[in-house]
N, C-alpha and C positions, 0 to 999 in steps of 0.2 A: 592547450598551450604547448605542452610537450610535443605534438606532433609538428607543430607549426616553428618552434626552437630546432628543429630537427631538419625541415625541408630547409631552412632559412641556413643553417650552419651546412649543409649540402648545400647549397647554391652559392655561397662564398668562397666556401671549396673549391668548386666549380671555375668561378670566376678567378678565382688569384691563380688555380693551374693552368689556366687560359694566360695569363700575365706570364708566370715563370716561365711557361710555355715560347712565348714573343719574343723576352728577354733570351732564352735557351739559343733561339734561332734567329735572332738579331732579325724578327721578322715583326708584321704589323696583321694580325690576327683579329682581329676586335669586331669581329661580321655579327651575324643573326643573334649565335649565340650567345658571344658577351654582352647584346644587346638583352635580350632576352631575360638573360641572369640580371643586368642593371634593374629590369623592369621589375624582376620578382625581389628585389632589395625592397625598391620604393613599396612594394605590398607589401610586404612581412614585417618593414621596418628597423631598427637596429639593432646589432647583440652587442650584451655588456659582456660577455664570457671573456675571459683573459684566452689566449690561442698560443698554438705555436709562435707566430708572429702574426701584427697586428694585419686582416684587409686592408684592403684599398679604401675600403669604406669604414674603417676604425680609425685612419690617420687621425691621431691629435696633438696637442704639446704635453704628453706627459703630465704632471702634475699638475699644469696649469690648468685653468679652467677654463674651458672651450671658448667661453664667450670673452673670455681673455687673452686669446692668443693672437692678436689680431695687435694688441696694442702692445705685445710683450715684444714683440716682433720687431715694430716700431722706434720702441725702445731700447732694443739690442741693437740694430742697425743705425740708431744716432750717436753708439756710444762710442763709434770709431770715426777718427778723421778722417777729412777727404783731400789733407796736401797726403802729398809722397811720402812714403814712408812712415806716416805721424800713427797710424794706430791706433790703440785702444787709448780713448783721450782723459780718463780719470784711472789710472792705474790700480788706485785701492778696489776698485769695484772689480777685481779681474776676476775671482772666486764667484761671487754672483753672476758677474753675467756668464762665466765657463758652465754654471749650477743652469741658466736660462738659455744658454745654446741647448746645453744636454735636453731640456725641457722639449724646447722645439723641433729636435732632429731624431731622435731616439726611434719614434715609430718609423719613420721615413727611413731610416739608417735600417733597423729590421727587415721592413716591406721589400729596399730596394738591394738589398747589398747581404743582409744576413746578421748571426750573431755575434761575429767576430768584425770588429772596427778599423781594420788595420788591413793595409795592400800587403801583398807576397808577390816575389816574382814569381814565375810562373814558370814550373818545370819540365821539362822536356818528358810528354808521352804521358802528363799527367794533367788531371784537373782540377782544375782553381779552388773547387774543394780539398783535394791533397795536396796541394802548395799552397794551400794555408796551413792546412795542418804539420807538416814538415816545418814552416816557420818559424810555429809557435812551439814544435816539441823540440827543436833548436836551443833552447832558451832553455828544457828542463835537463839537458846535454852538460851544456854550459855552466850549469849551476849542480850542478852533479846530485840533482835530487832523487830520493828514492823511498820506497817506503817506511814510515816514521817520522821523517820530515816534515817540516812546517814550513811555509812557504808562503809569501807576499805577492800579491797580482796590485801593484800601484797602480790606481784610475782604471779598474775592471770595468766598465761600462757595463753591458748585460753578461755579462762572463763567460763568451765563448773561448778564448784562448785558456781561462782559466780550466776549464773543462778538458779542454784537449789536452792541459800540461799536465792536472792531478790524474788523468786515467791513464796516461800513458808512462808516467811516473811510479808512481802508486801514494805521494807525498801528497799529505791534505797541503792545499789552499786557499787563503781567506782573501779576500779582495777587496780593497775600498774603493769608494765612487764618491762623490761630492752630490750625485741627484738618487733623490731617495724612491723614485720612478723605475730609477736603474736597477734599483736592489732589489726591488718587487718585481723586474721582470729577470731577473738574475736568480732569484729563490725560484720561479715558476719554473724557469726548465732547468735547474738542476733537481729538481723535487721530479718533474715530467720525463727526465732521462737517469734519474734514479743512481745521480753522483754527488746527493746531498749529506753524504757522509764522510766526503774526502773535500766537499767544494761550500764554499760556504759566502757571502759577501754581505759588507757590514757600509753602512751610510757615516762617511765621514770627511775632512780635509787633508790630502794629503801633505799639506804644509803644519799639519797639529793635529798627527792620528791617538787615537783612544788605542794606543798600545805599549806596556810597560819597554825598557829598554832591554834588548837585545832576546828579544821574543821570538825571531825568525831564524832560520835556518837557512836560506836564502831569499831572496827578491829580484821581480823584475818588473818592469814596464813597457808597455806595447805603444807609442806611438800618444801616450798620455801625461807625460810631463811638460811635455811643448807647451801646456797651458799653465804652465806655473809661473804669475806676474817676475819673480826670480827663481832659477832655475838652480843654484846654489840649496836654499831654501826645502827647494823638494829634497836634493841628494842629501842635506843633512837630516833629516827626519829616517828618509828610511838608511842614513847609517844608524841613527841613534837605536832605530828598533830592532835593528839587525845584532845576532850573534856575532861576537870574536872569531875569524875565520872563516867567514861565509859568503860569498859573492853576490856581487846585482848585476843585472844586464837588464840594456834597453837599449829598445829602435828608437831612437832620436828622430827629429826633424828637424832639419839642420838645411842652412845654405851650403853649397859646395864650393869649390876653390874658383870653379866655370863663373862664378854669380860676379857681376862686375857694377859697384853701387850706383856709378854713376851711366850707365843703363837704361832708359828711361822705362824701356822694355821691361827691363829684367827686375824694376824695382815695382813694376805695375803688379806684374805677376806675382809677386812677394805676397803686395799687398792685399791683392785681391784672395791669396791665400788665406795671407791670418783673417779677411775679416768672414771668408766662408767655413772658417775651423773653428773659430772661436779664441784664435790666438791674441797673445800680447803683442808679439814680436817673432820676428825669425832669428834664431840664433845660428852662428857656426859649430862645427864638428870639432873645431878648438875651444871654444866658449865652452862649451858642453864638458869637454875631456878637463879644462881648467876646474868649472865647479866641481866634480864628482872631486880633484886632486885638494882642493882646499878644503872640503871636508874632511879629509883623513885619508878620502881612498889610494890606495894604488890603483892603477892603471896597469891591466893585464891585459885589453887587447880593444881596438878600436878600427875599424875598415866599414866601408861602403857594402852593405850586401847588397846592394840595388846593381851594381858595377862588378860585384867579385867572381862572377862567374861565367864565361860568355858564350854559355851554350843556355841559357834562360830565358823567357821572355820576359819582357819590361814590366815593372809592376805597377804601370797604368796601362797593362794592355786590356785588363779586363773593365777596367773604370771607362776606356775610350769604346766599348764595343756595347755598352748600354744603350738601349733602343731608346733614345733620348724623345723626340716625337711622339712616341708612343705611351712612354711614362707621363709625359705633361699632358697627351690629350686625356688619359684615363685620371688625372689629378682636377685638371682644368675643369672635367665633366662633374664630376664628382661636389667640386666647389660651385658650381653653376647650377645644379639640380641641391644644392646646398646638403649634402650626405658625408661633404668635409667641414669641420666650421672654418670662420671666415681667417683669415691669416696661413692655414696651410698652404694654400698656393705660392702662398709669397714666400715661406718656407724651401719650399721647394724649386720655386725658381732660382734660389740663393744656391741651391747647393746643387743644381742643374748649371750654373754658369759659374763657380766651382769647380766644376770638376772639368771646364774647357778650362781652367788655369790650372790646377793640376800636372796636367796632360801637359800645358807648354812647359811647365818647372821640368816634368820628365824628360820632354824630348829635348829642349833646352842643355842639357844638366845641369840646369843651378840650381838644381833642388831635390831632396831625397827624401823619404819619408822613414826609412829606415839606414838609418846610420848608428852599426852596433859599436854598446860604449860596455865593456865589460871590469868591473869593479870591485876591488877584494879589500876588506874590513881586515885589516893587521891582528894578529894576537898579541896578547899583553906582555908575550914572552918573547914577542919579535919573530918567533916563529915562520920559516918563510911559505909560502902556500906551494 
């Protein structure tokens, strides 16, 4: 059995660097070989092993129960209307179904994109790997953290950026997520990259976190409040667990000034946004700056990074150069020789036509996915920061 565990996680190997491979070179690869590799899956059968990130042939929903995801799916997709603009149609449920996106997208979001959740424009002479990481150690800049610090990752999903901020830092990190799928693949590769002593990610809401008041030293959020039914709501949580004097920053998703309501276009795309994110609603870059101010915060500094620099490339350039054909045939085969259970397809076609609305918000601009909202928590002495 061990020998046989062994060829079997070799030939997975095999096959998903055949994948990264396609994706690398925006080519279509999938000859003898990855035939080959398909064939010796169906003989060996499946691993339960937890991995770096999930195969092609591990896609599942997360917590859900495979024979479940087919209906979970269903269920998520009825729960948004289909006039214009109408959204998510029972608003109390925005927590759950954000908990059952996560559910559904998580492996696919690893498989296909990585373990950080969040677009980076794309720096000149570098790779999408280091324009990510530049992004995200931005934030540990901004929040002037360093080692002894404590520090908040709001909506850490598997904890890539958290990873990138506490090493480059040296400030421990705690992280909350709302899907408890996220946490157990959030522990595996900080325990797997041996940052489990500065990184750490705890299962919870971030509209009612399990943290006494003013517990952090700083916080911030990547692209993960946008799901908060009220967005007021999140920014009052983490002021309340935030220290006296210490800053929040977040990439917001926001409409831009370009976004014009009555559009018929521009409100398609909106909508086709939230319901492939998992959103309520699209907010403005004012909305956003008004919530953070009605909490308490001040407002220290707020601009477009998507726009602020213009020797960068677009931060859906690397979302629009995804071998799209290629990912659906290797999804599609996979669901047809049934090595995905049934509903991942339809998963995945969601977040395949997705990210052709993405793409038009970007090239559009009525739509940003990071719009930095920088925020300082007053001292009691009025103290100015």
């Amino acid at each position: 059995m061990v020998r046989l565990d062994q060829a079997q996680d070799a030939l997975q190997d095999t096959f998903d660097r055949l994948v990264d491979y396609s994706r690398d070179h925006q080519g279509i690869v999938l000859g003898g070989t990855a035939v080959a590799v398909v064939g010796s899956f169906l003989l060996f059968g499946s691993s339960r092993k937890q991995k770096q990130k999930p195969g092609s042939r591990e896609l599942g929903g997360g917590s859900i129960d495979r024979k479940n995801i087919q209906r979970e799916y269903k269920d998520y997709a009825q729960s948004y209307g289909q006039g214009e603009g109408e959204g998510i149609l029972d608003r109390t449920k925005t927590t759950e179904l954000v908990n059952t996106f996560y559910n559904l997208v998580t492996d696919i979001y690893e498989w296909g994109w990585g373990q950080s959740f969040h677009f980076s424009p794309l720096l000149p002479g570098k790779t999408p790997a280091a324009s990510e990481a530049a992004h995200e150690s931005r934030l540990a800049a901004l929040l002037r953290l360093k080692p002894g610090l404590r520090c908040l990752d709001v909506g850490c999903g598997v904890g890539g950026p958290m990873r990138t901020i506490a090493s480059t830092s040296g400030a421990r990190v705690t992280g909350i997520t709302i899907n408890d799928y996220q946490v157990g693949r959030a522990g595996y590769h900080n325990q797997k990259l041996g940052v489990e002593s500065l990184c750490e990610a705890v299962e919870g809401n971030f509209l009612s976190m399990p943290f006494p008041e003013a517990t952090f030293d700083g916080a911030y959020a990547i692209e993960a409040t946008c799901h908060a039914d009220k967005l007021q709501d999140a920014y009052a949580e983490v002021f309340r667990v935030l220290k006296p004097g210490s800053y929040f920053a977040s990439y917001e998703w926001v409409s831009t000034e370009k976004y014009d309501p009555n559009n018929k276009d521009h409100v398609r795309i909106m909508d086709e946004i939230n319901y492939g994110n998992g959103l309520p609603e699209m907010r403005t870059y004012k909305q956003a700056e008004k919530a953070g101010k009605d909490c308490g915060f001040e407002l220290v500094l707020s601009y477009d990074v998507a726009i602020a620099s213009p020797v960068c490339g677009p931060w859906y350039g690397r979302l629009a150069k995804i071998p799209i054909s290629f990912n659906r045939a290797i999804v599609n085969f996979m669901s047809a020789i049934r090595l995905c259970p049934a509903g991942v397809k339809d998963v995945h076609d969601m977040l395949i036509n997705v990210a052709t609305s993405l793409c038009a918000g970007g090239e559009t601009g009525i739509f940003t996915p990071m719009h930095l909202l920088v925020f300082y928590k007053p001292e009691a002495n009025g103290k100015d920061h």
